[in-house]
C-alpha positions in Angstrom: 19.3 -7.3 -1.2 17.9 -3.3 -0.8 14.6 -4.5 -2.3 14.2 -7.5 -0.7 14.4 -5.4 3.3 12.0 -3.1 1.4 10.0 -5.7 0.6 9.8 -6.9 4.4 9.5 -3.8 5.3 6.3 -2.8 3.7 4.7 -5.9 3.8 5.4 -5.4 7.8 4.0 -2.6 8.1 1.1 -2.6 5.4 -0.2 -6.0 7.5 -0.2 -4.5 10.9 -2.2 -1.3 9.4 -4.7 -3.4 8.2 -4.6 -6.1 11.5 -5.1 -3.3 13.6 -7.7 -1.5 11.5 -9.6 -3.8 10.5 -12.5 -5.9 11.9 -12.3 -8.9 9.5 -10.2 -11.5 10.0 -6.2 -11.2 9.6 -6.2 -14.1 7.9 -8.5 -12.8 5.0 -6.7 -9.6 4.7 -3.1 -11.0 4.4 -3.8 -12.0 1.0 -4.5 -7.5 -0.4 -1.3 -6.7 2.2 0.6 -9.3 0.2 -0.7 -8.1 -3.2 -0.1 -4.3 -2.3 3.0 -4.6 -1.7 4.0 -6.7 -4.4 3.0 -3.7 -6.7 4.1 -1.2 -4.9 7.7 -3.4 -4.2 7.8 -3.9 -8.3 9.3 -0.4 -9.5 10.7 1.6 -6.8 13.5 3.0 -6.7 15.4 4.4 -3.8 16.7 6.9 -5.9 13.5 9.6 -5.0 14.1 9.5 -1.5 16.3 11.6 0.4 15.4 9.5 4.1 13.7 6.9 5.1 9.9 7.5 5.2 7.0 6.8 6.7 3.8 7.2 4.8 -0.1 7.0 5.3 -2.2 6.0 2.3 -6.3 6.3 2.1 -7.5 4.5 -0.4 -11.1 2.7 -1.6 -12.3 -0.3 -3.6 -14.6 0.6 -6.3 -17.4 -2.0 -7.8 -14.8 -3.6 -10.0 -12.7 -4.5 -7.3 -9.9 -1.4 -8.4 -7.9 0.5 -5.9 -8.5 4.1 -5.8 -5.9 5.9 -4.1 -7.6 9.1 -2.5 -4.7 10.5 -0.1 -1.0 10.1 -0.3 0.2 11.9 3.2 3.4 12.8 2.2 5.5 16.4 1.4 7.6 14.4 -1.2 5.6 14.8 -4.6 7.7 11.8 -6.4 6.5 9.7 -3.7 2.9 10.3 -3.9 2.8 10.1 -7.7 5.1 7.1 -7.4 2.3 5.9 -5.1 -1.2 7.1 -7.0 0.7 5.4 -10.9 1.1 2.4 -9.0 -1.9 1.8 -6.8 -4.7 3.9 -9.3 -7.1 1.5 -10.6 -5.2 -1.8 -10.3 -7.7 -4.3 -10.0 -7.5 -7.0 -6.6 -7.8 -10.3 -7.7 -9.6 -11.1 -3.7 -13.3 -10.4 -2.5 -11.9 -9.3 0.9 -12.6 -5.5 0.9 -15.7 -4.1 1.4 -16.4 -2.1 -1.2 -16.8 1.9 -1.0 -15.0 1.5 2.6 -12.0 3.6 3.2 -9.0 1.8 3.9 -5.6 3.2 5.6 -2.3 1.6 5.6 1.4 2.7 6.2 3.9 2.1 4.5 8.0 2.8 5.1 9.7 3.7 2.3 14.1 3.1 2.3 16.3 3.6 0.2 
């Protein structure tokens, strides 16, 4: 049940970062919100967290469609590493993001 609010959770929050930071349509981007946060839903464990928190990730699609996580903004080290092993170089199976753009997105991490 814990992963599944998670999973709501970060799905929530990972769409309305890119909705409201985005120019293309929502429509087109729902399909990377939903595959983030699939991956980053897979492994985690609440166990790493003290609170509930709230964090901003910068990240860029290279040539061969791979995430490359470039900032975690976050003082707890698990979660940025947790973040980076995740996310680093997992290729996106859409076309939707341009690529060499920065992209930002929050997402709330409970335990």
């Amino acid at each position: 049940m814990k992963k599944l609010i998670l999973s709501a959770i970060v799905s929530l929050f990972v769409s309305a970062a890119f909705a409201s930071s985005s120019d293309d349509d929502p429509k087109v981007v729902s399909k990377t919100t939903k595959e983030l946060s699939l991956l980053l839903n897979k492994s985690f464990s609440g166990d790493i967290l003290e609170k509930e928190e709230l964090v901003k990730v910068t990240f860029v699609v290279n040539k061969l469609n791979q995430v490359v996580v470039l900032q975690v903004n976050s003082n707890n080290s698990q979660i940025q590493d947790y973040v980076k092993q995740v996310l680093n170089y997992k290729k996106l199976s859409s076309n939707e993001l341009v690529v060499g753009k920065d992209y930002v997105f929050e997402v709330r991490f409970k335990n």
